[in-house]
MARPA-250788 format. One record per residue (C-alpha): residue number from 1; residue in three letters; y, z, x. Coordinates in nm, 3 decimals, decimal comma. Example, Ala and Ser with C-alpha at 12.3 -4.5 7.8 and 13.67 -1.06 7.14 Angstrom:
BEGIN
<n->1 res->ALA v->-0,450 w->0,780 u->1,230>
<n->2 res->SER v->-0,106 w->0,714 u->1,367>
END
This chain:
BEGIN
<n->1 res->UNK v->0,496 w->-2,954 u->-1,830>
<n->2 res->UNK v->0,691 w->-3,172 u->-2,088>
<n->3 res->UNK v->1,037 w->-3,203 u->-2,214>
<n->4 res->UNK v->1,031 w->-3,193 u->-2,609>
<n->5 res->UNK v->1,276 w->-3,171 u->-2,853>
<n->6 res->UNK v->1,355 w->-2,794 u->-2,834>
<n->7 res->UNK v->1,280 w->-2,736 u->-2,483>
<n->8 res->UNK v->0,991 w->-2,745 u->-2,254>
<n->9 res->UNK v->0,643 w->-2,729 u->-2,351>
<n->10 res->UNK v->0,319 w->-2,662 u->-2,124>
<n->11 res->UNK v->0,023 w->-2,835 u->-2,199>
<n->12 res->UNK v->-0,365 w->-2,852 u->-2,108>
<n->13 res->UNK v->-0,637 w->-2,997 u->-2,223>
<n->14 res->UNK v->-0,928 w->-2,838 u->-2,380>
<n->15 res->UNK v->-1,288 w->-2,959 u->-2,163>
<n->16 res->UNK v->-1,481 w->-3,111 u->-2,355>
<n->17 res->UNK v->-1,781 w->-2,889 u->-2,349>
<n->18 res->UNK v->-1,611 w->-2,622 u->-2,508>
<n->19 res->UNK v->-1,381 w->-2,822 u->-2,780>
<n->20 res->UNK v->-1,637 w->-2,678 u->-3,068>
<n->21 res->UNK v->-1,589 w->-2,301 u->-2,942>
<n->22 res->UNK v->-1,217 w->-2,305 u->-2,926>
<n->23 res->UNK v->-1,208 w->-2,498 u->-3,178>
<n->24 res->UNK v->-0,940 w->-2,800 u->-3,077>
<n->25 res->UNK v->-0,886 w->-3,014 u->-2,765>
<n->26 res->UNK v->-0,554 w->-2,883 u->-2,646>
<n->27 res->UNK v->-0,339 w->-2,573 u->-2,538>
<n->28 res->UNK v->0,070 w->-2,603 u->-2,633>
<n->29 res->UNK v->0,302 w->-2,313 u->-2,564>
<n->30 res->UNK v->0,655 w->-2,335 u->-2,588>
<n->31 res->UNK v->0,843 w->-2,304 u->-2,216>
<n->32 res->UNK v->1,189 w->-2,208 u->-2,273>
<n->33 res->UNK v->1,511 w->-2,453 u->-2,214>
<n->34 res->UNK v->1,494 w->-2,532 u->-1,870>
<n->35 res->UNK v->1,264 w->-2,700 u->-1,595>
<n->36 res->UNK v->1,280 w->-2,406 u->-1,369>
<n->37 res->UNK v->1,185 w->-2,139 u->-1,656>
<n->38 res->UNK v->0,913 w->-2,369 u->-1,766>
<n->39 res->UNK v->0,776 w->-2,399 u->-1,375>
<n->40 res->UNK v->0,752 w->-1,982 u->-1,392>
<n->41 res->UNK v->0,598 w->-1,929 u->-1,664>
<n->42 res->UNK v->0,293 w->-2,232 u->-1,617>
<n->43 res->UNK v->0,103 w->-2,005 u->-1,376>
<n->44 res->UNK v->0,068 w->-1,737 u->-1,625>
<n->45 res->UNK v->-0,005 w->-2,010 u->-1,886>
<n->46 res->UNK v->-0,280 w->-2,164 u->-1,631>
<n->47 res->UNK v->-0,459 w->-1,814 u->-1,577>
<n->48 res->UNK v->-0,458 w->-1,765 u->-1,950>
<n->49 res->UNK v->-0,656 w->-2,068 u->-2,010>
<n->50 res->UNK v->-0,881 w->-2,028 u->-1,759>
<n->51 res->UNK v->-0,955 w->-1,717 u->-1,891>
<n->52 res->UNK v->-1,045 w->-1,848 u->-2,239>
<n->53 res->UNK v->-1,261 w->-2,109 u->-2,106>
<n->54 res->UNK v->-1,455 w->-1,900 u->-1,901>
<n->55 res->UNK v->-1,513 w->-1,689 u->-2,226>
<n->56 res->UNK v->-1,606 w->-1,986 u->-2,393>
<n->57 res->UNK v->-1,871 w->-2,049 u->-2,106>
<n->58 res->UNK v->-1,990 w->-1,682 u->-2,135>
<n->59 res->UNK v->-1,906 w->-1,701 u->-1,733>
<n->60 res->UNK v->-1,745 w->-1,310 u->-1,802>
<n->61 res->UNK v->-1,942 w->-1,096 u->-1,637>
<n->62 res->UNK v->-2,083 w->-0,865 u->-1,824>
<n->63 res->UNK v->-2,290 w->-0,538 u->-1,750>
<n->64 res->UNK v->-2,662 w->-0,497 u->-1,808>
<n->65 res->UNK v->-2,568 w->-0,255 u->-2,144>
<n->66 res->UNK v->-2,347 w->-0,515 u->-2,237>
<n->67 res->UNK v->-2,565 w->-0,796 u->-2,215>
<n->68 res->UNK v->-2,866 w->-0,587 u->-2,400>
<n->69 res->UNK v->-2,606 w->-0,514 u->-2,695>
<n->70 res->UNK v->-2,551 w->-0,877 u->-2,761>
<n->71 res->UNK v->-2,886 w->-1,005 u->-2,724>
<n->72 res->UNK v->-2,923 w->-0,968 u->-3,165>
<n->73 res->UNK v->-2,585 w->-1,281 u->-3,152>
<n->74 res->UNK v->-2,740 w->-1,478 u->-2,878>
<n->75 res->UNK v->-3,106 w->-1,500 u->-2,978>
<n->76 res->UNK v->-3,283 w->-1,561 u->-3,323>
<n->77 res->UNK v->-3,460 w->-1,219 u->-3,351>
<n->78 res->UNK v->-3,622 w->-1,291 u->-3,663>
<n->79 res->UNK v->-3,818 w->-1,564 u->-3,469>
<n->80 res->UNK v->-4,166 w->-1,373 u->-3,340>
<n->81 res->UNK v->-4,192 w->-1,621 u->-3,050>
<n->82 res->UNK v->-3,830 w->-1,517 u->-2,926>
<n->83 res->UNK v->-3,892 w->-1,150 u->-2,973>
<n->84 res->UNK v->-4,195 w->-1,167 u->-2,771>
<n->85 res->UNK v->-4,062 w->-1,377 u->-2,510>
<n->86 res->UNK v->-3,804 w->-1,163 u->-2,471>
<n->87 res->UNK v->-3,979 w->-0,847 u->-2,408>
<n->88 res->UNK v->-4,207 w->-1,024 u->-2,160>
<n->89 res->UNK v->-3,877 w->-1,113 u->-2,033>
<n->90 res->UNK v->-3,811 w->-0,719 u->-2,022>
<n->91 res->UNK v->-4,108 w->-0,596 u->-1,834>
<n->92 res->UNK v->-4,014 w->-0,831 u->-1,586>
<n->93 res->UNK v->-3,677 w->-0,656 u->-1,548>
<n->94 res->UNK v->-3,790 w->-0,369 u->-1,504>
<n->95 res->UNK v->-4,057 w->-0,427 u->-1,214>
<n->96 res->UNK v->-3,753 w->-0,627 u->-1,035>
<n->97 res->UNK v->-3,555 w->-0,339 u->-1,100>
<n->98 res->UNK v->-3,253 w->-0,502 u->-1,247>
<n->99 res->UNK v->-3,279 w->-0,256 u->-1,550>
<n->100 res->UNK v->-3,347 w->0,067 u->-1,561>
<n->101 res->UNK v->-3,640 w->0,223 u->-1,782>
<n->102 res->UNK v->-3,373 w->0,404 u->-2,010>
<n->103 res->UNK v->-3,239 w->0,046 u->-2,068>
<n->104 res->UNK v->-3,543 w->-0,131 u->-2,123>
<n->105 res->UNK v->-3,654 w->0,136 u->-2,378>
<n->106 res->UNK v->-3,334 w->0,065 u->-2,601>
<n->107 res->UNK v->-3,343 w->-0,325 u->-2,497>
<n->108 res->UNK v->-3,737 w->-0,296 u->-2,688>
<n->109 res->UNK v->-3,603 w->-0,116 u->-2,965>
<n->110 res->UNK v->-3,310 w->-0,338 u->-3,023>
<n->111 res->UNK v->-3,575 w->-0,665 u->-2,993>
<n->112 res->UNK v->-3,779 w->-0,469 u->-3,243>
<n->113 res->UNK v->-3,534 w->-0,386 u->-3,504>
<n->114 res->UNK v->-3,567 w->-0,055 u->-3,451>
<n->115 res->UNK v->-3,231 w->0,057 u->-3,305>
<n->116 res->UNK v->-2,887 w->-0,135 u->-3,367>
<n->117 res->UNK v->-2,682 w->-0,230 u->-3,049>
<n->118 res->UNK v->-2,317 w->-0,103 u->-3,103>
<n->119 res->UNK v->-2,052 w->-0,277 u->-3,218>
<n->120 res->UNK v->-1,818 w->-0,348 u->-2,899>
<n->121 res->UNK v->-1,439 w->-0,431 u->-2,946>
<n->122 res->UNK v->-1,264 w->-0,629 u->-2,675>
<n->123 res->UNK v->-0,959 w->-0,556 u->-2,500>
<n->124 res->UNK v->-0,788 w->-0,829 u->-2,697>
<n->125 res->UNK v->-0,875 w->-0,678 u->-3,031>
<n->126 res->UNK v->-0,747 w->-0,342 u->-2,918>
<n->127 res->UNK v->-0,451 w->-0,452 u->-2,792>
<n->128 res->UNK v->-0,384 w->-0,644 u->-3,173>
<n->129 res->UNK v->-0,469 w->-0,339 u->-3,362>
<n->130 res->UNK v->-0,274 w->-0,109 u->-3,130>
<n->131 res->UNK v->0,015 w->-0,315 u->-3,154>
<n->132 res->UNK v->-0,056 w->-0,333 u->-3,557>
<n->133 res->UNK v->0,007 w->0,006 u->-3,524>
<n->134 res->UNK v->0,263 w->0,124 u->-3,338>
<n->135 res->UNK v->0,489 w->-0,230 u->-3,356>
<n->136 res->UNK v->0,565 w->-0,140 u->-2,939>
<n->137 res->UNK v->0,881 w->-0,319 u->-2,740>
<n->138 res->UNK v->0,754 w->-0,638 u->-2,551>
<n->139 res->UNK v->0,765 w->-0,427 u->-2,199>
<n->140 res->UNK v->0,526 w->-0,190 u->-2,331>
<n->141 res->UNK v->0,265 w->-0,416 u->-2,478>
<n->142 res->UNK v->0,291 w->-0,576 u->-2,109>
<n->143 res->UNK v->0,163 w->-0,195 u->-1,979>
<n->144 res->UNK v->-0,065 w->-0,191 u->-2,199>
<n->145 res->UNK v->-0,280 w->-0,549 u->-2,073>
<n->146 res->UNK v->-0,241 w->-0,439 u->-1,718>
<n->147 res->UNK v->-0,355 w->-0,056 u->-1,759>
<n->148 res->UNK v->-0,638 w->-0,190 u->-1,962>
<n->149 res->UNK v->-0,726 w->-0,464 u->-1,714>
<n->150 res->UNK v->-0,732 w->-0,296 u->-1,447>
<n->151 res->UNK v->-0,966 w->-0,027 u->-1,556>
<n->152 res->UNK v->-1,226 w->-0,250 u->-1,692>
<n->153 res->UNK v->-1,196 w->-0,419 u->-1,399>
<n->154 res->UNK v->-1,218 w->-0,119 u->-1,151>
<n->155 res->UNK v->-1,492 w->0,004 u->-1,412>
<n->156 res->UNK v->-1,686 w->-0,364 u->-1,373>
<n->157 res->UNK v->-1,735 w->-0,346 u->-1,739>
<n->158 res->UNK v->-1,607 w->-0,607 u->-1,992>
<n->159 res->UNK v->-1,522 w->-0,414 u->-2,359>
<n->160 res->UNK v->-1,331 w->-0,115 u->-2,409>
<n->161 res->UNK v->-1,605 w->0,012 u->-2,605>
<n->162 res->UNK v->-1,868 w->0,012 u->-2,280>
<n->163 res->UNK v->-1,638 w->0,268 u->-2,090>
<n->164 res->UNK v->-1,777 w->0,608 u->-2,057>
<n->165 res->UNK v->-1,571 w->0,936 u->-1,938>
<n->166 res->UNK v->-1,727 w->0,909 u->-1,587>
<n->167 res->UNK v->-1,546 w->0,547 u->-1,571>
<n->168 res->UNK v->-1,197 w->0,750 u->-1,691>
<n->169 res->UNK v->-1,250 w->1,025 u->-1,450>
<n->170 res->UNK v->-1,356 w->0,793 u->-1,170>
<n->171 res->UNK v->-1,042 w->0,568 u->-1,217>
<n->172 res->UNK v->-0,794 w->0,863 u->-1,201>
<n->173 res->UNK v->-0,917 w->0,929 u->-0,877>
<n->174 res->UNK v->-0,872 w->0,547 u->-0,768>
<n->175 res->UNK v->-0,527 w->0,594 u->-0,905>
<n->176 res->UNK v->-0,400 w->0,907 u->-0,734>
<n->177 res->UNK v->-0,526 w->0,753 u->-0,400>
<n->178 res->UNK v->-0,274 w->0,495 u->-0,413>
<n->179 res->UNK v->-0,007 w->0,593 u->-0,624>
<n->180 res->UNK v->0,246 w->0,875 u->-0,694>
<n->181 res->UNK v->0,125 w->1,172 u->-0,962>
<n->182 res->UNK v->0,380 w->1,052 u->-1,196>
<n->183 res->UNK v->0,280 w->0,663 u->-1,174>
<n->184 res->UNK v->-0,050 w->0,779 u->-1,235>
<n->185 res->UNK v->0,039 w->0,988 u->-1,531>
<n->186 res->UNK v->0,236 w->0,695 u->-1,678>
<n->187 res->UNK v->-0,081 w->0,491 u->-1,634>
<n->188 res->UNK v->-0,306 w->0,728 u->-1,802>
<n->189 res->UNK v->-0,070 w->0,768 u->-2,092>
<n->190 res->UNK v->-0,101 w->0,407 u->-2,172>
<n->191 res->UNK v->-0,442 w->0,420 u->-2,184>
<n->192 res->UNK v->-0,483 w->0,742 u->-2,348>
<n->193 res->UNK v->-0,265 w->0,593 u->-2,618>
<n->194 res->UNK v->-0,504 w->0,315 u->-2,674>
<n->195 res->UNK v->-0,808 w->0,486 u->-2,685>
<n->196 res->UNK v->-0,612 w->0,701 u->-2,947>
<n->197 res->UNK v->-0,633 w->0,366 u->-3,135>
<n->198 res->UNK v->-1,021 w->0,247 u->-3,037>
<n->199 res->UNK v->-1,128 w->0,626 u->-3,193>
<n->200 res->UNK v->-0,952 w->0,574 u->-3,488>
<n->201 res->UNK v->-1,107 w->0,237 u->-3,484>
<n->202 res->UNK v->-1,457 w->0,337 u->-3,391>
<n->203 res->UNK v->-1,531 w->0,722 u->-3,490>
<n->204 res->UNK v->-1,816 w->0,710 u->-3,330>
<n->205 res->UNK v->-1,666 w->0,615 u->-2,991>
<n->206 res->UNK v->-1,554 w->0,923 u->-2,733>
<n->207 res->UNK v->-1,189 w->0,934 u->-2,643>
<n->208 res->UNK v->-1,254 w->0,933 u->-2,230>
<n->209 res->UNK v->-0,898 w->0,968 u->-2,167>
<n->210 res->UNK v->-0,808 w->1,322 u->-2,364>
<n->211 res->UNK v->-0,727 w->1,537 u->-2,128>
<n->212 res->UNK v->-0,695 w->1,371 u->-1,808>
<n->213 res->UNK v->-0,365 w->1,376 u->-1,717>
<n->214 res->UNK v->-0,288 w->1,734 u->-1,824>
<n->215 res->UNK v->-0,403 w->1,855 u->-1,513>
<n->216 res->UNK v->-0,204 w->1,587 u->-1,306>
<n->217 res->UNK v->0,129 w->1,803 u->-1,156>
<n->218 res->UNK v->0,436 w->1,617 u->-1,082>
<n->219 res->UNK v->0,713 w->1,783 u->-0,910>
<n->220 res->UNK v->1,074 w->1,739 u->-1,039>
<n->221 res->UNK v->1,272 w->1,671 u->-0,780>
<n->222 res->UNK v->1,658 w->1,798 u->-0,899>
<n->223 res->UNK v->1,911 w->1,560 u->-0,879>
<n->224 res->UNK v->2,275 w->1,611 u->-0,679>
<n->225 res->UNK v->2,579 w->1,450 u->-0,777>
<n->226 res->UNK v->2,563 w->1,053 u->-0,704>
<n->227 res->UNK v->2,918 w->0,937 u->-0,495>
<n->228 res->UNK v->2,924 w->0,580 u->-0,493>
<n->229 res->UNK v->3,222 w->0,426 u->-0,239>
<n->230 res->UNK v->3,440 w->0,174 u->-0,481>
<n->231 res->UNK v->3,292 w->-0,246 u->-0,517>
<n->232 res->UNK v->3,605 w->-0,379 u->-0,355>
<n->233 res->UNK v->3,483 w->-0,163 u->-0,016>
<n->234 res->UNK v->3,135 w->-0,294 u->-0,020>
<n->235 res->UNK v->3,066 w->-0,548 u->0,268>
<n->236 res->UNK v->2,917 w->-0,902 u->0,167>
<n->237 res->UNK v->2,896 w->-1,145 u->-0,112>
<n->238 res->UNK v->2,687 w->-1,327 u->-0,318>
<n->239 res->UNK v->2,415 w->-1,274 u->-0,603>
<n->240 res->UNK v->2,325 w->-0,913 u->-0,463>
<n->241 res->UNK v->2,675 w->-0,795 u->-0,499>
<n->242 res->UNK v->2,735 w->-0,938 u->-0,841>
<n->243 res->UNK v->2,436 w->-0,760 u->-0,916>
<n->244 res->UNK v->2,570 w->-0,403 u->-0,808>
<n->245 res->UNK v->2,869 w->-0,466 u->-1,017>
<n->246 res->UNK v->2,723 w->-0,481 u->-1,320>
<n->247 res->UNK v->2,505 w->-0,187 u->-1,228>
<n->248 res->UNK v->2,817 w->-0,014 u->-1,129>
<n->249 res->UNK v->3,039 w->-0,113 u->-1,462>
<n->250 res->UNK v->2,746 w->-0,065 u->-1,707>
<n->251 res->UNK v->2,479 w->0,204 u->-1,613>
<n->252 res->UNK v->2,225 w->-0,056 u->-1,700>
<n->253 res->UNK v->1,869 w->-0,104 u->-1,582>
<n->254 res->UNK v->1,833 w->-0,340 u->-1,345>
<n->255 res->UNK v->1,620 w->-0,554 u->-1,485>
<n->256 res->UNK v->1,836 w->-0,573 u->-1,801>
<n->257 res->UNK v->2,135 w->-0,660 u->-1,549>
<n->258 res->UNK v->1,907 w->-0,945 u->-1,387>
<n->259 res->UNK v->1,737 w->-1,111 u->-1,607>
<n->260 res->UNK v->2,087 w->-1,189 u->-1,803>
<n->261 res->UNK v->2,139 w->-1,537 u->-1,933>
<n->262 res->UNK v->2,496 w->-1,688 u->-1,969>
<n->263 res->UNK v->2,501 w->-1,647 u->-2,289>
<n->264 res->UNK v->2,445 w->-1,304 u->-2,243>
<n->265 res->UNK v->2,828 w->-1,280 u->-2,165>
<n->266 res->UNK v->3,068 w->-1,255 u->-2,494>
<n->267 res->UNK v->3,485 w->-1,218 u->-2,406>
<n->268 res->UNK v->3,407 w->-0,849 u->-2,472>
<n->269 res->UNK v->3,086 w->-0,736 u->-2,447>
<n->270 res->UNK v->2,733 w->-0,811 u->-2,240>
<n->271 res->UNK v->2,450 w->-0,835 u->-2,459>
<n->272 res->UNK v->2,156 w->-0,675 u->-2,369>
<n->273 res->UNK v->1,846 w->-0,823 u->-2,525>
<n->274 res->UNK v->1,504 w->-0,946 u->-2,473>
<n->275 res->UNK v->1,458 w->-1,314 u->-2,309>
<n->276 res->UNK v->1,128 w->-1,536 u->-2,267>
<n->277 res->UNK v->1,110 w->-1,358 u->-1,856>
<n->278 res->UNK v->1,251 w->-1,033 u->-1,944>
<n->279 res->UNK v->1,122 w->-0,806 u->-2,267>
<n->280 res->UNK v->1,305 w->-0,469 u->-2,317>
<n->281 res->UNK v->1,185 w->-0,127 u->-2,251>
<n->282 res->UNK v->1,276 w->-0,049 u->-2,610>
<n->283 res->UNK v->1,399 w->-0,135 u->-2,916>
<n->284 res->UNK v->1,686 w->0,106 u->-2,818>
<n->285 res->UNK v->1,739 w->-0,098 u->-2,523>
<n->286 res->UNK v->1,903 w->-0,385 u->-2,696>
<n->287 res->UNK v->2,250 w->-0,300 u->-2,710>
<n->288 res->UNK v->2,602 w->-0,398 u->-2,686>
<n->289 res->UNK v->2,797 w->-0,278 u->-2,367>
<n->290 res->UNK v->3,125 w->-0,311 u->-2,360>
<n->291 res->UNK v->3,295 w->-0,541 u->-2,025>
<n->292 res->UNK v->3,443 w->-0,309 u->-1,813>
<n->293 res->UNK v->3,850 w->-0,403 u->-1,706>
<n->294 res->UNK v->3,757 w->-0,487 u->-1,338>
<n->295 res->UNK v->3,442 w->-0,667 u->-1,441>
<n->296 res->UNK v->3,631 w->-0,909 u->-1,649>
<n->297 res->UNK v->3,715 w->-1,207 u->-1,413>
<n->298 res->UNK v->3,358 w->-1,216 u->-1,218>
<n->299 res->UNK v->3,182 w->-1,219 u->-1,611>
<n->300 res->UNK v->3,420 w->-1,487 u->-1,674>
<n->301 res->UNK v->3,284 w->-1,694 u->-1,388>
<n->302 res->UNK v->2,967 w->-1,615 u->-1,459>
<n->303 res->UNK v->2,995 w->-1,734 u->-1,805>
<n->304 res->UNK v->3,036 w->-2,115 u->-1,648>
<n->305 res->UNK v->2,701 w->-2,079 u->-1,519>
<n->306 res->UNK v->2,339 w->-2,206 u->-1,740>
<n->307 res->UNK v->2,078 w->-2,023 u->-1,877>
<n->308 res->UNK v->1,950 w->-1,771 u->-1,601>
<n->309 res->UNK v->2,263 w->-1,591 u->-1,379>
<n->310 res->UNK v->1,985 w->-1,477 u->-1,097>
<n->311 res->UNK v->1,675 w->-1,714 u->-1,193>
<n->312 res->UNK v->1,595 w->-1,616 u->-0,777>
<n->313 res->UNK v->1,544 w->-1,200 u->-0,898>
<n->314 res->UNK v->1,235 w->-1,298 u->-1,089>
<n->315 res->UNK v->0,907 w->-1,258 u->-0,966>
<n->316 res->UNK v->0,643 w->-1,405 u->-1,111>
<n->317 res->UNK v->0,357 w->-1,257 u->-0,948>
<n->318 res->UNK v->0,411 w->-0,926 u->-1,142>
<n->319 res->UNK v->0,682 w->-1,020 u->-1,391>
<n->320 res->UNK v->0,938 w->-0,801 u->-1,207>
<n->321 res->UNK v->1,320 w->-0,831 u->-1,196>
<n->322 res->UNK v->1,510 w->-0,754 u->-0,894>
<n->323 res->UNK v->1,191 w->-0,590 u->-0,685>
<n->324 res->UNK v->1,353 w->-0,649 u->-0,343>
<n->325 res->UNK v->1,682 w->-0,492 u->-0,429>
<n->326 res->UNK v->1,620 w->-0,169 u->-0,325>
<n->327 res->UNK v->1,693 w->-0,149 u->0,013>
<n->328 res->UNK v->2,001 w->-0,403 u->0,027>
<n->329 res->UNK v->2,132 w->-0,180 u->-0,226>
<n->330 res->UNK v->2,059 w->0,107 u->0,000>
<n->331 res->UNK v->2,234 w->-0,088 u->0,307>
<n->332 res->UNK v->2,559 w->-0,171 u->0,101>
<n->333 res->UNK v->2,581 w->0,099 u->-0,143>
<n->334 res->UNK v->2,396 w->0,380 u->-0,027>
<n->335 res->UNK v->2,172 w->0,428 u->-0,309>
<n->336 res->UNK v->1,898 w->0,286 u->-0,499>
<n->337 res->UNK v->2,000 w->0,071 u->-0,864>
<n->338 res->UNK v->1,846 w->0,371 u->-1,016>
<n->339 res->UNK v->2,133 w->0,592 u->-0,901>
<n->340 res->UNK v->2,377 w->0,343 u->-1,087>
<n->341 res->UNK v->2,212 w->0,539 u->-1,356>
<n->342 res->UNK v->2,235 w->0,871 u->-1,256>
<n->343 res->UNK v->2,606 w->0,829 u->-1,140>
<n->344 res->UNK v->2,664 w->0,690 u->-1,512>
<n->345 res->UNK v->2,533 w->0,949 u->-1,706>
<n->346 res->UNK v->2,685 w->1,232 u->-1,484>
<n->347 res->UNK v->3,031 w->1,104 u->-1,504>
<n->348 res->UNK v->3,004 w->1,106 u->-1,875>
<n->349 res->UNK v->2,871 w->1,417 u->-1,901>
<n->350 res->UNK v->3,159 w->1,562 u->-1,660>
<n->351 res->UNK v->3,433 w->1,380 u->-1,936>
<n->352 res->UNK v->3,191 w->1,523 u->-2,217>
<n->353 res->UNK v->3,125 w->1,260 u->-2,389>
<n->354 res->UNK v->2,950 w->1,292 u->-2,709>
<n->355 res->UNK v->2,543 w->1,274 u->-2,608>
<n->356 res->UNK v->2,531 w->0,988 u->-2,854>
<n->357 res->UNK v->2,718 w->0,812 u->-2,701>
<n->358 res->UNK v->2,562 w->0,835 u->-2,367>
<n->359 res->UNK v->2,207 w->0,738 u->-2,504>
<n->360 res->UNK v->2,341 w->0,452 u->-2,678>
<n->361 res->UNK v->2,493 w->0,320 u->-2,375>
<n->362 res->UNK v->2,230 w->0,350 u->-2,161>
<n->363 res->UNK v->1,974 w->0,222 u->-2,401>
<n->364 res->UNK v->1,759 w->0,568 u->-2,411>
<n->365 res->UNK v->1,566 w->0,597 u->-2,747>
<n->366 res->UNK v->1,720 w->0,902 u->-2,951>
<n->367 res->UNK v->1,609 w->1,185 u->-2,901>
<n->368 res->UNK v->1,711 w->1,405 u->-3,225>
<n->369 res->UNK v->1,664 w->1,307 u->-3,549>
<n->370 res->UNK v->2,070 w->1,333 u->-3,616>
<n->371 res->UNK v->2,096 w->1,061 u->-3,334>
<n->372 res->UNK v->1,910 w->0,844 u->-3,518>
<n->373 res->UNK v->2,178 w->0,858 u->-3,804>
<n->374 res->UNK v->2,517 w->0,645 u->-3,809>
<n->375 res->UNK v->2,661 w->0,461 u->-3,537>
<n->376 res->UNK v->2,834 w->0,488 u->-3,232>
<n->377 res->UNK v->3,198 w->0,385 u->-3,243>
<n->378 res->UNK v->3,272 w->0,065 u->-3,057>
<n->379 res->UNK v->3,622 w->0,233 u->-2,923>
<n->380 res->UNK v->3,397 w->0,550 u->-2,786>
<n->381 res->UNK v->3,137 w->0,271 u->-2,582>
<n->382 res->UNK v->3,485 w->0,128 u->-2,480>
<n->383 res->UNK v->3,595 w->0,463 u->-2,363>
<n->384 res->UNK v->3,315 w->0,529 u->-2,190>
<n->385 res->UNK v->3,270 w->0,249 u->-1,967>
<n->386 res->UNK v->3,630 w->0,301 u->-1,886>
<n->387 res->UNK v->3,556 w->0,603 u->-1,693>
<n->388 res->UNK v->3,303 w->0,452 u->-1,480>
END
């Protein structure tokens, strides 16, 4: 880590045996304003790297298909001697057993000319031309990488493009072993998205997803009526507390509420937007929220403060705000930050406020097509907040 002129920077060099693959001799990313921000984000910056040296190395494991369809970009198979070392090379395989006939009979083919390996796209590429695509919120691209990761890596294969249904189906049942039906439907709906993109991409690739979640059944549970005992009652102080009032005086996420930077803070208003720690869950969540009356003097104090207001709610290991704030919040409050939500939107919906105006405060995406038109009227956001 190094101080520059605009900030911090984080730097590594590039080792010298792969300086002609990648192509120069060091990494520089930009680290934010401060020391601390800089310190978080280096160990993501350190596994990236790694990463890209290790493909430089061709150290990523790849399977025995994969390694047979790359054979024509790692060998000169207009070269006789190559071609015939190489399918001595084959029969050799096969009597160890670490191919299986099927595979040696399109590994010949392939040597021969005969038959053209496919044309695999990485995860990286996907990821690009999905993104081309649909132009997704930070958050979402985020999903994306780790849905994608871990299948390939619960599917021990290395390109999008080796994954066959059985993989798919295999790694929905991994997934509803350990998680909830709805996580898992979330899950799969990233993915299916992308292979939306890799068919459209590929036609001659099978979309392994289609389908899969359809049969997944998630039961709605129905929500009561969320009483909430006033702030000034709650027992204790500190960060944790400032927290819940914000969650109480906004209806915000909580990781919109902390992840805020100082300068987040106006004389009216908290700004909701993305920061280098803490993308948005969509474009509709950047937003304006009016400062409720009783939140006033504690956002004026906070406003003293630099860069981060709860740098200690990050952490880094799965780019998470607030993760242990669920059961404090349970202890003081009674419910989970979630139900600052809930007991938001029903106390505007019990003073019938305008549906607008409810999704634009709580940073939904519209849901009509006459949402999407006009504006919602600073003095109605105003009003709003006033009656939580």
């Amino acid at each position: 880590m190094r101080q520059a002129r605009n900030g911090y920077q984080l730097q590594r060099g590039v080792p010298k045996d792969v300086q002609p693959v990648i192509g120069k001799t060091i990494w520089v990313e930009a680290a934010g304003s401060t020391y601390r921000v800089a310190q978080r984000l280096s160990a993501a910056f350190a596994a990236k790297t790694d990463r890209l040296i290790a493909e430089a190395r061709n150290e990523v494991s790849l399977t025995g298909d994969e390694l047979i369809d790359f054979v024509p970009q790692r060998f000169d198979l207009s070269d006789p001697e190559i071609v015939e070392t190489l399918l001595t090379g084959c029969d050799v395989e096969v009597e160890e057993g670490s191919i299986t006939l099927d595979q040696a009979a399109r590994y010949r083919a392939i040597l021969k000319g005969e038959k053209q390996p496919p044309d695999h796209l990485s995860k990286e590429e996907l990821i690009q031309q999905a993104k081309a695509l649909k132009s997704p919120a930070a958050r979402t691209e985020i999903a994306w990488k780790a849905a994608l990761d871990d299948f390939l890596t619960h599917s021990a294969v290395t390109y999008p493009t080796s994954a066959s249904r059985q993989h798919a189906v295999a790694y929905r049942s991994s997934l509803l072993s350990r998680l909830s039906p709805s996580t898992v439907k979330t899950r799969l709906a990233f993915l299916c998205g992308l292979w939306s993109v890799l068919c459209e991409l590929r036609p001659d690739c099978t979309h392994i997803f289609k389908g899969l979640n359809t049969r997944i059944k998630v039961v709605k549970v129905r929500k009561l009526d969320v009483t909430i005992t006033d702030p000034s009652q709650w027992n204790g102080s500190g960060e944790q507390i400032e927290i819940f009032k914000f969650l109480y005086f906004t209806g915000a996420r909580l990781a919109e509420i902390a992840g805020l930077q100082a300068e987040d803070l106006l004389d009216d208003r908290i700004l909701i937007r993305p920061n280098a720690l803490r993308p948005l869950k969509s474009d509709s969540s950047a937003r304006s929220i009016p400062i409720h009356p009783r939140l006033k003097s504690l956002s004026i104090e906070m406003r003293e403060r630099k860069d981060l207001l709860w740098p200690g709610q990050y952490q880094g290991a799965n780019k998470r705000w607030g993760v242990n704030l669920s059961k404090p919040c349970r202890k003081i409050v009674g419910i989970t930050p979630k139900g600052f939500r809930d007991r938001a939107a029903t106390i505007l919906r019990a003073h019938n406020m305008n549906e607008a105006v409810v999704v634009t405060l709580l940073g939904h995406t519209p849901n009509s097509i006459s949402m999407a038109y006009g504006a919602t009227p600073w003095s109605e956001l105003k009003r709003a907040v006033n009656l939580l």
